[in-house]
Each structure stands twice: as C-alpha cells, then as structure tokens.
N, C-alpha and C positions, 0 to 999 in steps of 0.2 A: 744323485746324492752328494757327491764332490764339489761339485758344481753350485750347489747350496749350502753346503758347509762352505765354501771359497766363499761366498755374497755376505754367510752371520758375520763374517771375520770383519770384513769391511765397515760393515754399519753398529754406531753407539749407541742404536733401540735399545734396550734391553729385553724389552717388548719383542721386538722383530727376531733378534737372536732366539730368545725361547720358543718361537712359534717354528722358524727353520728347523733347530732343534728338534723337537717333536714330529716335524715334517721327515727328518733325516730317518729317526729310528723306527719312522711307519714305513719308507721307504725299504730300510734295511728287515725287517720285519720280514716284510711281501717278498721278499727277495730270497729269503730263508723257505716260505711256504713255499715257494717254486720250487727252488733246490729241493726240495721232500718230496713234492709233488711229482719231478722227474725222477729222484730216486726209486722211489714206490713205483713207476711204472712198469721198473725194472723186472717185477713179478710174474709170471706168467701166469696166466687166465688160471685159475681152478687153486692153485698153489696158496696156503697160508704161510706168507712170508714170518720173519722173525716182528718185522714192525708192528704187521695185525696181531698178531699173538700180545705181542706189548701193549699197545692199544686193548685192547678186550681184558686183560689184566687189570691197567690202571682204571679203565674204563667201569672195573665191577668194584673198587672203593668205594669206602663214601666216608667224608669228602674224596673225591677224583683229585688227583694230583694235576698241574699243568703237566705235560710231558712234549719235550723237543727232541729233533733227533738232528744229526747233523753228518753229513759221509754215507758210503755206502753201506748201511746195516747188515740190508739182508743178501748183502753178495762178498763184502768182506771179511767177512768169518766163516770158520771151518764148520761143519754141524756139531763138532765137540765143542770149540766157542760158544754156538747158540744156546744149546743145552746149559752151559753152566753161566754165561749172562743171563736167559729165563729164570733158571733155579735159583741163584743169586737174589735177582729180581724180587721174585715170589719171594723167599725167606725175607729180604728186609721189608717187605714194606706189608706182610704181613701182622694180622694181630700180635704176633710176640716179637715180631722185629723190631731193631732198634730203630727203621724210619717209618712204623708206622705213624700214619696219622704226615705222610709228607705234604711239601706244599709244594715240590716241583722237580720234575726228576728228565735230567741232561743226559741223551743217550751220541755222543762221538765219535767217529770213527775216523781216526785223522795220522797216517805214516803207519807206524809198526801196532800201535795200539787202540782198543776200544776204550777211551775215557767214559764212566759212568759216573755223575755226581748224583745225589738224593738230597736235596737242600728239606731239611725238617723241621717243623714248626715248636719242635718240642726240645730241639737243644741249639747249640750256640753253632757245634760245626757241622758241615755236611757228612754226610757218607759220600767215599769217593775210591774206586779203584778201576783196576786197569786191565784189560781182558788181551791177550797179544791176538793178534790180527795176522791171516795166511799170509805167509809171505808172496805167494802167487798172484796173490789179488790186484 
C-alpha cells in the first residue's frame, strides 16, 4: 500500500492517481478484515464472544447497520464492560433510541479505552463514547 501511494505521488494521471487511490483503501480494507479475522479467533470453540453477540444484534435490524470493529473486543474488556457496551448497544440503536435507524456503527478498542461511534442517518452528529478497557489486558 506504501509502495502505491509512493508511485500516485510521482505520476500527473489524474487518472492513474485515482485508480492507486481506490487500490490503496481496498488494500487497507482487506487488511482490517484480517485483523478481525485474527481477533475473532481469539474465541474459543463453543464460547459466544462479545463480537457474535454484536453481530446477531445489528444483524436482526432492518435496515442492518454496517458494523466494524477494530482491537481486541472480546478480550479487552472486563465482563462488566461487556454487559454495559451490549446494553448500551441495544438501548441506542433500538426503536426509541436516539441511533435508531443507524447507518454504521465503529466498535475500538485501542489503549485505555473502548471508542464506540453510531454514525446515523437521521441527525447531523454521531453517537459516540467511551467504555474504559482492563487495565490488565
């Protein structure tokens, strides 16, 4: 990806640049399912992590939200974290919540805290807070 953003720089396509472009954020993309991919193995067999739980959540919407996750979900929070990011969860993006009806919901796990953002189609700013994260983790 470096490596092709280094090549758009060089060339005055404008053409060529947009195509690397595009090439860049499919690459970074793919790169992010991986990361998920390895995080989630992290599960053991039989075990509904906090991620599945999330998943089968947005999953029973309609419209389904996009939903990303990023960091270690379901190993960096305490089980009183998980409990109240699900509940959380559940209340906004339910029918009386304020994101119901969302168009994309950022699950982070990144240093001391869990960032949650709820991007919605129905107001101008996100829903967004902060869940703190085991220090042990």
């Amino acid at each position: 990806g470096l490596t092709l953003q280094s090549a758009a720089s060089q060339t005055a396509e404008r053409e060529v640049r947009t195509k690397i472009g595009t090439t860049v954020t499919e690459l970074d993309q793919t790169v992010r399912m991986l990361r998920d991919a390895i995080f989630g193995l992290e599960q053991r067999p039989g075990e509904r992590g906090l991620r599945q739980q999330i998943m089968d959540l947005v999953g029973g919407l309609s419209p389904a939200p996009g939903i990303s996750f990023s960091g270690p979900v379901d190993t960096a929070l305490t089980a009183t974290a998980q409990e109240e990011l699900f509940s959380r969860l559940t209340a906004a993006l339910g029918p009386d919540g304020r994101a119901a009806g969302a168009s994309q919901v950022s699950i982070a796990v990144d240093g001391a805290d869990c960032q949650v953002v709820i991007d919605t189609s129905t107001g101008p700013d996100p829903v967004v807070w902060s869940i703190p994260v085991d220090p042990g983790s």
